[in-house]
N, C-alpha and C positions, 0 to 999 in steps of 0.2 A: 606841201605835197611834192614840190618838185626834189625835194633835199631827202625825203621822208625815207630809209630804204627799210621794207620788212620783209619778215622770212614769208615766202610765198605759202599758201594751204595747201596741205595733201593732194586734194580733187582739183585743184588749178594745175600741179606739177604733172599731176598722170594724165589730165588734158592736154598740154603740152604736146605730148608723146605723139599727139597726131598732129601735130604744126604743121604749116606748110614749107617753115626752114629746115635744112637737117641740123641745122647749125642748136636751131631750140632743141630739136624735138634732140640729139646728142646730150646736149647740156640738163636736162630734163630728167634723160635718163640716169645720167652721171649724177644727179642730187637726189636720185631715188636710192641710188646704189651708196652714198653718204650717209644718206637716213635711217634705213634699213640696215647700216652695219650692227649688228649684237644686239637689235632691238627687234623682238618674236613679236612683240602686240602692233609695231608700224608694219611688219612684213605680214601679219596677219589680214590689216589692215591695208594696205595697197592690192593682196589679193579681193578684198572684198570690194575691190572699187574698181574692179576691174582691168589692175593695172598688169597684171602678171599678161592675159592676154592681148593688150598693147603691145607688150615688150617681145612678145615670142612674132609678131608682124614686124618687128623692126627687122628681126633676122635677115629678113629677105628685099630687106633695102639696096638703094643703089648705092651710100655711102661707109666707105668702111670705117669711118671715124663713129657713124650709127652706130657700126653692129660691136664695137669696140664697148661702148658703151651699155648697150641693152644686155651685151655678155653679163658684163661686168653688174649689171645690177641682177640678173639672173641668177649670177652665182651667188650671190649674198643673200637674195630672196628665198633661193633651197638648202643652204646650208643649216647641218643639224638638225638632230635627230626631233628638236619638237615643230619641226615646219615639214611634216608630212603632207600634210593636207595641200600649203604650196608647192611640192612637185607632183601632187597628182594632178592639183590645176593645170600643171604645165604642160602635162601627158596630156589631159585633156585638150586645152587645146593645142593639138600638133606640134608640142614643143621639141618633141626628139625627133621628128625626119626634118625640120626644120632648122634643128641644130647641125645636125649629119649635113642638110645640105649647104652648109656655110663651111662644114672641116671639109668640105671637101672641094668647094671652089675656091676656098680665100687662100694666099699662101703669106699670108702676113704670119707673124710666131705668135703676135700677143695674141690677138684673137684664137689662134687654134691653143694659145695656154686657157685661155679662158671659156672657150668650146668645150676641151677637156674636162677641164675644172667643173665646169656643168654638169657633165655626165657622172664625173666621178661622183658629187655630191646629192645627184638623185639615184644614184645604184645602190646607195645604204637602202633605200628603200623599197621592203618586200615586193610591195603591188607591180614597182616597176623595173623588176628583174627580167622578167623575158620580153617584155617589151623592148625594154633597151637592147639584149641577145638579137631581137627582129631587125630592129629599124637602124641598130650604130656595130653591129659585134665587126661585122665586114669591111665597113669602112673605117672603122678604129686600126680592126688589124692591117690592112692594105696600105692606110694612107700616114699614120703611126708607127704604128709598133713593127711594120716589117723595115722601114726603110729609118726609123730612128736607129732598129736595133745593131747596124749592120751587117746583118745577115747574108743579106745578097750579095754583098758586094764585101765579100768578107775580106779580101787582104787590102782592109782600111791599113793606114797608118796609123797605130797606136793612139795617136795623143786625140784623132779624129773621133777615133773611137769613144774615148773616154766623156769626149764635150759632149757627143751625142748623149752620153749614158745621164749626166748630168739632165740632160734636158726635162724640161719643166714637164713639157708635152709628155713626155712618155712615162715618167712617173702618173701623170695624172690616167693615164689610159691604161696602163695596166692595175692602177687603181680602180681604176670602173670594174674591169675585168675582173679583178680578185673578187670584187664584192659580187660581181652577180655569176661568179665560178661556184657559188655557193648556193645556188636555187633548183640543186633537184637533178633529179637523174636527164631529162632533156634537153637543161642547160647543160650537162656538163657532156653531153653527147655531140650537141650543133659545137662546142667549142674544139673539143676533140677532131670535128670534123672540118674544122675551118682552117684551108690551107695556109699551109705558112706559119699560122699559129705559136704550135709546140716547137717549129723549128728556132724561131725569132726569140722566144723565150730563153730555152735554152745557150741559144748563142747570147744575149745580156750577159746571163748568168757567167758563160765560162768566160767572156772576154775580163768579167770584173773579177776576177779571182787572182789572185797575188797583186790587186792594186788597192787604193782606195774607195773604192767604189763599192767594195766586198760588203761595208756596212748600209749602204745606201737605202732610201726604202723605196727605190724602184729594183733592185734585187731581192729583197723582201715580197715587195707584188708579186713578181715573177716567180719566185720557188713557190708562195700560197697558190697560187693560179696550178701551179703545175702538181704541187701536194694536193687543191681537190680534183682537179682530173685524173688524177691517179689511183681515186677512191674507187671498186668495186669494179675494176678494169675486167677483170675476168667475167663478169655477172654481164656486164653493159656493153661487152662490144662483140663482133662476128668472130674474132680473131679467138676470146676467151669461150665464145658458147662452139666452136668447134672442138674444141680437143677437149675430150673427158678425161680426167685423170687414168682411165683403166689404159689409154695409149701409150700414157710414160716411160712403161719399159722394154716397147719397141723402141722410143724416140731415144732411150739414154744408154746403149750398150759400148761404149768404146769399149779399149782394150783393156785389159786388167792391171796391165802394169805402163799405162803411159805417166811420163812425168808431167810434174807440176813445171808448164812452161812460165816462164818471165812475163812473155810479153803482153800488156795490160790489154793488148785488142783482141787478146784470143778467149775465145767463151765454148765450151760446150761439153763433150762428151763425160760420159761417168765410168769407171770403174763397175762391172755389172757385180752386184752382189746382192742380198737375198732382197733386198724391198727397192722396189724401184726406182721412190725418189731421195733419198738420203745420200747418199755418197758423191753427186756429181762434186768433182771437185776443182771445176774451173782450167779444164784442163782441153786444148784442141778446140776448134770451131764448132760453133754451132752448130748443130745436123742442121736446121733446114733455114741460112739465116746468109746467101753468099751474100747480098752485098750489105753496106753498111744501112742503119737502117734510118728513113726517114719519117717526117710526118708523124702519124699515130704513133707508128712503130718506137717510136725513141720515148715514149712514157715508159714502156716496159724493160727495153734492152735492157742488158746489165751494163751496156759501157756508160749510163747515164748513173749507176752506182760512185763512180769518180767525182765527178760535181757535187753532188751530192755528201760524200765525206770531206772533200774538200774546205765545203765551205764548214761543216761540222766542224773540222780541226782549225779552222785562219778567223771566221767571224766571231763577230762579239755582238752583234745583235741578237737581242732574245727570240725578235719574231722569228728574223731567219732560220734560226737553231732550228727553234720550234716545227718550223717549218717542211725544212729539209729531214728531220726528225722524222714527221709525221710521213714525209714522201717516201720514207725510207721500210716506215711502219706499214703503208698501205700496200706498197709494192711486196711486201714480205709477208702479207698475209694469206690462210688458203693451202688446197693443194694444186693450184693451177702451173703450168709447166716453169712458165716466168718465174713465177713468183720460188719456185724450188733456185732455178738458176738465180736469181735475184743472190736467195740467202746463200747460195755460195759465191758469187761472187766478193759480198760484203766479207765475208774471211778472207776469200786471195787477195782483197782489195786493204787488208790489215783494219778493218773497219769497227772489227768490232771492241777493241782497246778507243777507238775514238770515241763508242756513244757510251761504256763505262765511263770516263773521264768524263763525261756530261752529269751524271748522277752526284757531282759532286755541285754543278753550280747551284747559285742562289737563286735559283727561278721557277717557280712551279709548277707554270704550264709544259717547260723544257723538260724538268724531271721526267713529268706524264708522259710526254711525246718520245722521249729516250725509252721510257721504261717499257711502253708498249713497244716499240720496235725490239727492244732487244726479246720480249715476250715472243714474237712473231719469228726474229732469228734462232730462238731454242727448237723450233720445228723441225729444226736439222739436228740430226743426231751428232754431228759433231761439233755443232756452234753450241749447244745445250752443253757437252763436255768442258768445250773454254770458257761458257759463262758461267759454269759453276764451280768452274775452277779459279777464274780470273776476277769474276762479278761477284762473288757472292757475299764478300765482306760489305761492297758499297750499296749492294743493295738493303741489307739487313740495318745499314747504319744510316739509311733512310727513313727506314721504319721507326714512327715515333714510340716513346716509353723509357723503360732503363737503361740504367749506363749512359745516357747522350754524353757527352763530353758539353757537348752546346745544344743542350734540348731547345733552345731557342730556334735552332734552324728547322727544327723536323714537328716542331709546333705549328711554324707558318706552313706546314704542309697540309693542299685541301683531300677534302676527302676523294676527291677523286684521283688524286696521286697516290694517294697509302693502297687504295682497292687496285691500282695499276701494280706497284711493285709487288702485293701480295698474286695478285695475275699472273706476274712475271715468276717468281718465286713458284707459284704451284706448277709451272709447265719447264720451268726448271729440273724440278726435282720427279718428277714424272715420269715413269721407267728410266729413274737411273740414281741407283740407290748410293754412289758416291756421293750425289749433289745433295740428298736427305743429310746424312753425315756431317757434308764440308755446310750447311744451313746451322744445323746445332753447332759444330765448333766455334762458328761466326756468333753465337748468342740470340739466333733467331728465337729459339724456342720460347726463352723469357719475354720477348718481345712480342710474339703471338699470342702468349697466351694472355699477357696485359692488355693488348686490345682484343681479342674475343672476349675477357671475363666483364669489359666494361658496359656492355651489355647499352651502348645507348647514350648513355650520360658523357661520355668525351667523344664516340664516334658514330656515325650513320650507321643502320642495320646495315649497308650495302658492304660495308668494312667489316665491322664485325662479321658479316657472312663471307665473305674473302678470305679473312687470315683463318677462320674456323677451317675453312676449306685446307686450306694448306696445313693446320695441321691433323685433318683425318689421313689426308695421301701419306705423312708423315709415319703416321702411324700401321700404315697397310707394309709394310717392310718389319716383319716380325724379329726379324735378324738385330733389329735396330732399338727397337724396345728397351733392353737395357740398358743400353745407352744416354736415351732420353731421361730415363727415372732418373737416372744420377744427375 
């Protein structure tokens, strides 16, 4: 007996957890958090014994070597997507203002790495998205992401900057955030509205741009975060439900002949000609914008259009692409005023040769996210001109069917990418019967009509119903008729 040593039982180790040592009750937690690494039926099992709400009382212990601990087995207890039910436990009992109040007194790193870590890995989960918004979005951003990001205190010292970005912590936290940026129009309103926020984001973003750090996937959190707040801006905030579109052409009259200045800060007036929002051409300040814009305001500005291609042209991360893509896509959709100034901006900003060059990578969800942005830039009567003059080979050689050269690449394409570029394609060619033209020279034609005849058996109606579309607008240009037959 005295030499005898064995592995201690489940129910003796979660008993433990209330010793009267912290030395045990540490030690305790640290061999739950052993246990439970990659095994779903002991974490299942710890939760049923009571042990998940043990461990959320540890939080609020007097030693930090404790909460080091109870973290640590916390985070392995919620990880992954089939341990739902153990972060509802955790919500249950008080585990997220209990967590918050630990990131927020402890100033140890590992602990607030593994506070984080927490949150991040129960924010996958639906039920506890706005909960988490409630009880951690404030002091994540405050105690985190403003003072990780360097923001405030913005003329850091480069190399300071970078270790920050690096940090565990703020990966982990804009991780939380990315996931529950995703729950609906109220989350994405209180985030919107959380000071500091979009600012702190942003600044990550541009400090990591021509470094290392460009691929990172705490730059990736950040552009996601910022691509769904930027979803449906116009619909969801004061700023969009004021100005009706029938405003626009009091708001965009400069003069008729100003030039096209250089300098990337200057955003506004248009050239007045017959339709009110088409022409602005990125020319003169803002009418109603003097100073630079913070907060809210910098989802929409167009000088937030620069980051945005930036990282388009330097990353090589798919998410980010994808991302920045998407941010690019959502801000350019509509006839909302921004969103006009947005699509000219992305031309003065040479932007739109950069999301062509994206149609060529190997990534599917990128394609989609390119392809609808550039869908959303054709809105302009003269970005529709460059992309169907400049696009319209790469789009058509996306389109799967004949001739591929490598039909192997336009195979792995899903159906939801094929129904984007014929999307793109039909608002292409739509009152502007060059781009119908320069679509048949490109060999669209044979390509459309291989996938409309297939009726089903290689593509989803939803496709099939796409390229059909593009080619009736095709054929609404009588002029053009001939042409096709041949």
């Amino acid at each position: 007996r005295e030499f005898g040593w064995r592995d201690p039982e489940l129910p003796e180790v979660i008993q433990m957890l209330q010793h009267q040592f912290p030395s045990v009750q540490s030690n305790a937690a640290a061999y739950l958090q052993h246990l439970c690494f990659g095994d779903n039926k002991i974490k299942a099992e710890i939760r049923r014994q009571g042990g998940i709400q043990l461990l959320v009382d540890l939080l609020d212990h007097r030693m930090t070597e404790v909460h080091r601990s109870a973290c640590g087995a916390l985070r392995n207890l919620v990880y992954g997507k089939a341990n739902d039910d153990n972060k509802i436990a955790l919500k249950n009992c008080g585990g997220i203002p209990a967590l918050v109040r630990l990131l927020r007194k402890t100033t140890d790193l590992e602990i607030r790495e593994l506070v984080t870590g927490v949150l991040w890995n129960l924010s996958s989960c639906d039920a506890l998205k706005m909960p988490i918004i409630q009880d951690a979005l404030a002091v994540l951003t405050n105690a985190v992401i403003i003072p990780h990001s360097g923001w405030e205190n913005s003329p850091l010292q480069d190399d300071h900057k970078i270790q920050l970005h690096s940090s565990q912590v703020l990966r982990n936290a804009t991780g939380c955030l990315r996931n529950v940026s995703s729950a609906g129009e109220e989350a994405r309103r209180r985030m919107r509205e959380c000071d500091g926020l979009t600012d702190a984001l942003l600044y990550v973003i541009q400090s990591a741009l021509g470094s290392s750090e460009i691929d990172s996937k705490t730059v990736e959190n950040c552009v996601c975060i910022l691509r769904n707040l930027s979803y449906r801006l116009a619909a969801e905030t004061s700023q969009g439900q004021q100005m009706g579109t029938d405003e626009l052409d009091g708001l965009l009259c400069g003069d008729a002949n100003g030039k096209d200045t250089e300098s990337s800060g200057c955003w506004g007036k248009k050239k007045k000609k017959k339709k009110s929002q088409d022409q602005w051409d990125g020319v003169g300040p803002l009418p109603d914008c003097a100073e630079p814009p913070k907060g809210i305001q910098m989802l929409w500005h167009p000088s937030i259009v620069k980051p945005y291609l930036t990282l388009l042209s330097e990353c090589s991360n798919p998410d980010t692409l994808e991302g920045a893509a998407g941010a690019l896509q959502n801000l350019a959709a509509g006839s909302w005023k921004w969103s006009v100034y947005i699509r000219a901006a992305v031309r003065k900003e040479k932007g739109l040769p950069i999301l062509v060059e994206l149609l060529r990578i190997d990534n599917d969800r990128v394609v989609c996210a390119v392809a609808t942005a550039l869908r959303n830039m054709a809105l302009d009567v003269r970005n529709k001109e460059l992309i169907g003059k400049y696009a319209m080979r790469d789009l058509v050689h996306r389109l799967p069917g004949a001739n591929n050269s490598n039909s192997s690449a336009s195979k792995a394409m899903s159906d939801d990418t094929v129904t984007a570029i014929c999307c793109t394609l039909h608002e292409v060619i739509t009152k502007n019967m060059e781009n119908a033209k320069a679509l048949r020279d490109a060999g669209g034609i044979e390509k459309l009509v291989g996938i409309s005849k297939s009726k089903g058996d290689k593509h989803s109606p939803k496709v099939v119903k796409a390229a059909s579309q593009v080619l009736n607008s095709m054929w609404q240009y009588r002029d053009l008729r001939s042409l096709y037959k041949k």
